[in-house]
N, C-alpha and C positions, 0 to 999 in steps of 0.2 A: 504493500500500500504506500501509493506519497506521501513525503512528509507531512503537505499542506491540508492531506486529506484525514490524516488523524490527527490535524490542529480540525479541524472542521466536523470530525465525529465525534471528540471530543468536548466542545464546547458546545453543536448543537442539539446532540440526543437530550442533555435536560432543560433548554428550552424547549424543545415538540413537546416532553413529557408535563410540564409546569403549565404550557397549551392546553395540555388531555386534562391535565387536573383540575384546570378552572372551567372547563368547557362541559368535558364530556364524564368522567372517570374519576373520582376523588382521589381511588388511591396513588395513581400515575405522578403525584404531587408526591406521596411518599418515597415513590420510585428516582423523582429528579431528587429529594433530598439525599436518601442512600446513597446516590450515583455523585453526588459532590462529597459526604462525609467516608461515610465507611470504604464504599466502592473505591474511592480517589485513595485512602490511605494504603488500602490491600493493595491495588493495581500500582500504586509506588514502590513497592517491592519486588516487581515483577517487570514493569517495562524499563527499558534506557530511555536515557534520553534525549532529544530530538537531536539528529545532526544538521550543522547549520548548513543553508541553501549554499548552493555554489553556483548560483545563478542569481547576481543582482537588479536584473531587469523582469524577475520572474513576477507576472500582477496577482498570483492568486491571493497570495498576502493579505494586498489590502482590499481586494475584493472578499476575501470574509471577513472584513476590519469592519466593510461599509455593511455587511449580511448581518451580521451583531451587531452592530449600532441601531438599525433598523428591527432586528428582533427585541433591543432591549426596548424605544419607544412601543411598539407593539404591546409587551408584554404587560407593562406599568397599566394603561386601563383595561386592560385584559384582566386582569390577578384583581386592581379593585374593585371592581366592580361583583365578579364572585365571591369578591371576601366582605363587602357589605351587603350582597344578597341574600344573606340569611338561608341558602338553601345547601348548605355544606354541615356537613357532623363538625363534632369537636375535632378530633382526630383529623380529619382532612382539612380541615381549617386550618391548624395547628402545621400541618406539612406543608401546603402551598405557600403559606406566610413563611416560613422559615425557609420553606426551598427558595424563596423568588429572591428575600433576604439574599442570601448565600451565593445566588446564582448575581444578583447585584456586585457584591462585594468580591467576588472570584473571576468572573469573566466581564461583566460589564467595564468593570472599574479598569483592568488591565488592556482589556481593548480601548476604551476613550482615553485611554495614557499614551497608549500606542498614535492611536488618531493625534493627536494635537500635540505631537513630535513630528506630523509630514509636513512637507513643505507644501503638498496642495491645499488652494485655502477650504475648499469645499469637503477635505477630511478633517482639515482640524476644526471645522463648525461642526463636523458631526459629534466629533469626539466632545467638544465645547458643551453641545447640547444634551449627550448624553449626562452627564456632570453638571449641568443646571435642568435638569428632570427631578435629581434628586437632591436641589438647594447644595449642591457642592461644587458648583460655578467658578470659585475664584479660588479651586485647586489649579484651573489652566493659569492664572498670571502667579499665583506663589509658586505651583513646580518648574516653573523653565523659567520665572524669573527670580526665585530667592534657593528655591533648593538645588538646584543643577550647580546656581552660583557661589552659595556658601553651606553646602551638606559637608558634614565633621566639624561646625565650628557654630560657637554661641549664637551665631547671627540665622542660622538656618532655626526656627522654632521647628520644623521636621525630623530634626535629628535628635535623640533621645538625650538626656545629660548621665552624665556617669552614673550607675547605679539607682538611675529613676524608674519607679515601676511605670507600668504600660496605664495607672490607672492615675496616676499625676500627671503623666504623659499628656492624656487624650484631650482635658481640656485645656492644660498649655497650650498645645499645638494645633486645638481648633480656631484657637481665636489668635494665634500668633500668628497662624498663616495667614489667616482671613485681615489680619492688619499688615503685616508687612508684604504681602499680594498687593496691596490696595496702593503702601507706600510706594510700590515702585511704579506701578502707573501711573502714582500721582509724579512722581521725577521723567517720567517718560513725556506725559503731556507739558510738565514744565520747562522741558529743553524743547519744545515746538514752540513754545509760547503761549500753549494752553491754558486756562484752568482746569482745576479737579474737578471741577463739572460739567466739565465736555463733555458733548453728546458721545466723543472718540475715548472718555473713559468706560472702558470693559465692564468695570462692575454695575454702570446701570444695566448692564443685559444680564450679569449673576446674578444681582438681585430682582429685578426687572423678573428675569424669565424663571425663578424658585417661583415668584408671587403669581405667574401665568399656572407655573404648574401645579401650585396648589388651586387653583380658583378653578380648571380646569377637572381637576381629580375631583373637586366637590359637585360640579357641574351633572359630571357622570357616575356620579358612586355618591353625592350628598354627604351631610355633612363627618358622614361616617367615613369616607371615602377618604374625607380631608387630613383626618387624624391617624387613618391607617399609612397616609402618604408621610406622613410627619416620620412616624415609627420606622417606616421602612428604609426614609433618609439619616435615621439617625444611625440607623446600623447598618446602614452603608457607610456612612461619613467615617464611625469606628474603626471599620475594617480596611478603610482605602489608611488610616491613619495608624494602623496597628501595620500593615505591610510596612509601612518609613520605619515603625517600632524596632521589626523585627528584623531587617534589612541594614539598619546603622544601627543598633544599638556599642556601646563602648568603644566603635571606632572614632578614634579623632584625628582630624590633623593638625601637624603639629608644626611650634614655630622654627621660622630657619635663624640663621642669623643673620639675616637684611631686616629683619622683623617681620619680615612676609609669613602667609602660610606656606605650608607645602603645597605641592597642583595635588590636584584630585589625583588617585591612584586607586588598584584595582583592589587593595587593601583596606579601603574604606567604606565596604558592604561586602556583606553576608551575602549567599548564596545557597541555593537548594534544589542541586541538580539532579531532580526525581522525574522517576518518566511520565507518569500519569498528570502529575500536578503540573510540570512546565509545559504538557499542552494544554490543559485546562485553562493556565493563566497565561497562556502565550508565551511561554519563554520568561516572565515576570523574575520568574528566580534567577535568572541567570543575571546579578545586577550589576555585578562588579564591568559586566561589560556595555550597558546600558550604560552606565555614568560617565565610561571612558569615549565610548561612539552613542550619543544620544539618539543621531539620525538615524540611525543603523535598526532595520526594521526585525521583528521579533523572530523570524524566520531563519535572519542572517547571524543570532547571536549563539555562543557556544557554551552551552551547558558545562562542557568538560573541562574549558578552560581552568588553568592553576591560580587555585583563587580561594579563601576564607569561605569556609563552606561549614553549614549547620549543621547538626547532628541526625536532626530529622527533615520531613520536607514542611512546609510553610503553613498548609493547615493545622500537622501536630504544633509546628512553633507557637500559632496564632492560639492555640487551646492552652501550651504550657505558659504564654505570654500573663495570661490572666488569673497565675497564680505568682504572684512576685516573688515569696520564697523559692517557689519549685524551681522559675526561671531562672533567678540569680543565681541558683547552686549551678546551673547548668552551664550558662553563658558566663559570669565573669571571669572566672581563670583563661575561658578562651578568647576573653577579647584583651585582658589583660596581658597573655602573650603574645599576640600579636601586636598590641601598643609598644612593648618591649623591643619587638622585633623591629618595628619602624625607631625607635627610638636610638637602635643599636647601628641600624642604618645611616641615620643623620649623620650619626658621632665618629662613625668610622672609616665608609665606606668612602672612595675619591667624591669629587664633586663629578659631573655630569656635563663632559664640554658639549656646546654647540657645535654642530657640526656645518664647516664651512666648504664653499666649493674651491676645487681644486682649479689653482691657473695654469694654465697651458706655460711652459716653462721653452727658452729656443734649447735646438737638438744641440747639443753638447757630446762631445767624448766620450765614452762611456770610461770611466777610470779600473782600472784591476780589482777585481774581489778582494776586498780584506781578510784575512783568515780572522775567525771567531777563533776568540780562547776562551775553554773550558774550566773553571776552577773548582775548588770544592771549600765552604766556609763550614764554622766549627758546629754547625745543626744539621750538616752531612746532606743538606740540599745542594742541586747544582745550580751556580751560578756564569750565565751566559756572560762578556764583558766584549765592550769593542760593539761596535755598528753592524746594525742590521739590514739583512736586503729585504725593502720593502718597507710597508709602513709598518708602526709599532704597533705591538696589542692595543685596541679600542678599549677605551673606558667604558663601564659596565652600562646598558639603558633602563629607562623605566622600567619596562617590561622584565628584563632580568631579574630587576630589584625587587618589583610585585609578583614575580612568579616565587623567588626564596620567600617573603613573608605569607605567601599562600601556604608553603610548605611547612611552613611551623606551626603556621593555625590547623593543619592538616596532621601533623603531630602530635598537637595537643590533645585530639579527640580520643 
């Protein structure tokens, strides 16, 4: 089977099923639930995971980018409208609600991440609009303008702080983003010569279009409609905010000495290279490489890459996240080594020349080979002395760098 096609069975057997279960079949709603919890944990045991595309012009990609986008509007009066109809059991009430939940926060959320990473405008309104469906609109100006730019460091409110549970976390970072998303469009319209109240600031359409899609939900589901919408945003809003949780938590970066940070590196998220779950979530776990190529489409990213990787895949994270002792005991020594490991790097390893182009140099002589002399110093290594043909060993690159501290968080485990 292709790759893109068990991203596309994956993600859409429990929208059909969440379909059956508001439509026709109550328990089908059970079915999508199983199919995101238990189903997704077992089958993470059992599948690999995706290999990346090696075809960057390939469209199916975003062609099920725009299939789920459209499934998830679909799906939202679909679902309320059965679940204030009053014609569902407890129990199937109980799994449609929870599976649409789920199916929100697992696939919707990671495909509209996806969307409003393209460059075409008409995928990132999709992706825009799926995230102002469920009043979390101004994740699109805080993720690509506060978190992409300062994730591992105080200024990103998305990034966890040393040792904070997931549950001091969530309203920090709801209303962190939601203010410093806002601050920088308001610096955006102020280098145009705007005010913040230009029609060209963003958040009148986040908030704008939350308040369409509540008034809209009431419209067609009443006033019960409206409150189930609220609930279903809020735990959405949780879980798109619990992935930044569980993705950075205790990575930092760190200062150099120019006072600068360090650049982003592939060391500064987690990762959860499970087969089941990285097609579910589009490749979501694979983040260390998301951070380093943002553009770079979910299809084209590599699970396997050498990279700080969880112990389990993202759903178990996302269950043990919500117990803070359980978590802590699990995650701090592994992120503590790895802060180590970056810290050992700063301290140690050469600096990291730029690399410049070579000038064409006029044809010269070529002079006699020097003979290399061998010696031997008192640690019984060989040392080469005298000029070499050719250019010298290259100094180490990022990548080298983030691949050894993958390898110690890999250790750790």
């Amino acid at each position: 089977m292709p790759v893109i096609a068990r991203y596309a069975t994956v993600t859409l057997i429990p929208f059909v099923l969440i379909v059956i279960g508001a439509t026709l079949w109550g328990g089908a709603a059970a079915l999508a639930l199983l199919w995101l919890t238990l189903i997704a944990a077992g089958m993470d045991t059992l599948l690999d995971p995706p290999k990346p595309s090696e075809n960057p012009s390939d469209p199916w990609a975003d062609r099920l980018s725009v299939v789920l986008g459209i499934a998830h509007l679909t799906l939202l009066p679909v679902v309320l409208v059965a679940l204030a109809g009053g014609g569902l059991s407890l129990g199937a009430w109980l799994a449609l609600f929870l599976a649409t939940a789920s199916f929100f926060g697992q696939v919707s959320h990671p495909n509209a991440h996806e969307l409003i990473h393209r460059q075409n405008r008409g995928l990132r309104a999709l992706g825009a609009t799926v995230y102002t469906s469920v009043g979390f609109g101004h994740h699109v100006s805080a993720h690509r303008l506060v978190h992409h730019r300062f994730v591992g460091t105080e200024d990103d409110p998305n990034t966890p702080l040393p040792g904070e549970s997931f549950w001091a976390y969530l309203p920090r970072a709801w209303v962190g983003s939601f203010q410093s998303g806002l601050a920088r469009e308001e610096e955006r319209l102020d280098r145009k010569d705007l005010p913040a109240h230009s029609v060209q600031n963003p958040y009148l359409l986040w908030v704008g279009g939350a308040a369409l899609s509540l008034g809209l939900a009431m419209w067609a589901a009443g006033f019960v409609g409206g409150v189930l919408l609220i609930l279903l945003a809020l735990l959405t809003g949780a879980q798109i905010l619990m992935s930044d949780y569980i993705q950075h938590y205790g990575l930092q970066r760190l200062e150099l000495d120019n006072g600068r940070m360090e650049p982003v590196g592939a060391h500064h998220s987690w990762n959860a290279p499970k087969g089941f779950s990285s097609y579910l979530m589009l490749n979501a776990p694979a983040h260390s490489e998301h951070h380093m190529h943002p553009d770079r489409p979910y299809d084209r990213l590599d699970p396997g890459a050498d990279v700080p990787t969880l112990p389990y895949s993202m759903p178990v994270m996302a269950m043990l996240a919500t117990i803070p002792a359980a978590w802590q005991r699990v995650m701090d020594r592994r992120a503590l080594r790895v802060m180590e490991a970056a810290q050992h790097r700063l301290k140690h390893a050469p600096p990291i020349r730029p690399r410049r182009p070579v000038r064409a140099e006029p044809a010269a002589e070529t002079p006699p080979e020097p003979v290399q002399e061998v010696v031997q110093d008192d640690t019984d290594s060989k040392v080469v002395k005298g000029p070499f043909k050719g250019a010298p060993p290259p100094a180490p690159t990022p990548d080298d760098v983030d691949a050894l501290l993958a390898r110690v968080a890999r250790a750790s485990d």
